[in-house]
N, C-alpha and C positions, 0 to 999 in steps of 0.2 A: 529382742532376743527370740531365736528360732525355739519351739520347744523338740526333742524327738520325738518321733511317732511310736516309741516303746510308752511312754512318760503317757501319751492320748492312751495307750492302749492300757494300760493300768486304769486311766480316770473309764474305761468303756467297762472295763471289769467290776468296779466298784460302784459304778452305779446300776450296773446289772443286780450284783448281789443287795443293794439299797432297795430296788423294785423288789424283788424276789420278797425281802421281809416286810415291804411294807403293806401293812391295809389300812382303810379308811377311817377303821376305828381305832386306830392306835391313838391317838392324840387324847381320846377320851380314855382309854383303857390305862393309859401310862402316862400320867404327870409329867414324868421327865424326857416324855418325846419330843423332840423338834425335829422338823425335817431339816432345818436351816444346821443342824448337825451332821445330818446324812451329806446334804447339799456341800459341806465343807470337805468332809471327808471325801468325795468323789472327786473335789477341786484338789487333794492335797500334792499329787503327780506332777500337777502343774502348776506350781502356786508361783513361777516365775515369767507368767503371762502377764500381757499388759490387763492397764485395769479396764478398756475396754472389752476386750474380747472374755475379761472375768466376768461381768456383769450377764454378759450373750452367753455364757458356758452355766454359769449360774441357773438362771432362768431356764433355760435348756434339760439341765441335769434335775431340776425340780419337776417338770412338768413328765418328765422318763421315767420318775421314781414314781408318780403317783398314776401315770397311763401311760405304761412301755409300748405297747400296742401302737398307738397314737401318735405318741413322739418320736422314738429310735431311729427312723431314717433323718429328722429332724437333725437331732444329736449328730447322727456318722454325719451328715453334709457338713457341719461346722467342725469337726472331727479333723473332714479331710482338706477344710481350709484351711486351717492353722495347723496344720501337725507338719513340720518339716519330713521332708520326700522322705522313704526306707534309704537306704544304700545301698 
């Protein structure tokens, strides 16, 4: 199953806005943080990916939430492997 590249471009936005609130002390600061909640939520555009490329999107989307700097070209490269062409 192709996903569209609207559907990547949602999962780009919401882990934008996942980095944006996260800091390092949240986990200790808020009991009921989990990144692996943030991590889902930035999967949810595309939850009709295989379960490989979920697993590489996963780890990817986590590693942007917590050092966007770092990862983001990371992210767009697997972005713009999987995302089926615009039209």
């Amino acid at each position: 199953m192709t996903i569209p590249q609207e559907q990547f471009d949602d999962l780009l936005s919401r882990a934008a806005l996942a980095a944006l609130f996260y800091y390092p002390e949240i986990a200790v600061d808020n009991d009921e943080y989990s990144i692996q909640n943030d991590i889902a939520y930035c999967l949810e555009p595309v939850a009709g990916i295989g379960d490989a490329d979920a697993v590489r999107l996963r780890a990817v989307v986590g590693r942007v939430i917590t050092n966007p700097t770092a990862h983001r070209s990371e992210l767009l490269a697997l972005v713009i492997e999987l995302a089926q062409p615009p039209k």
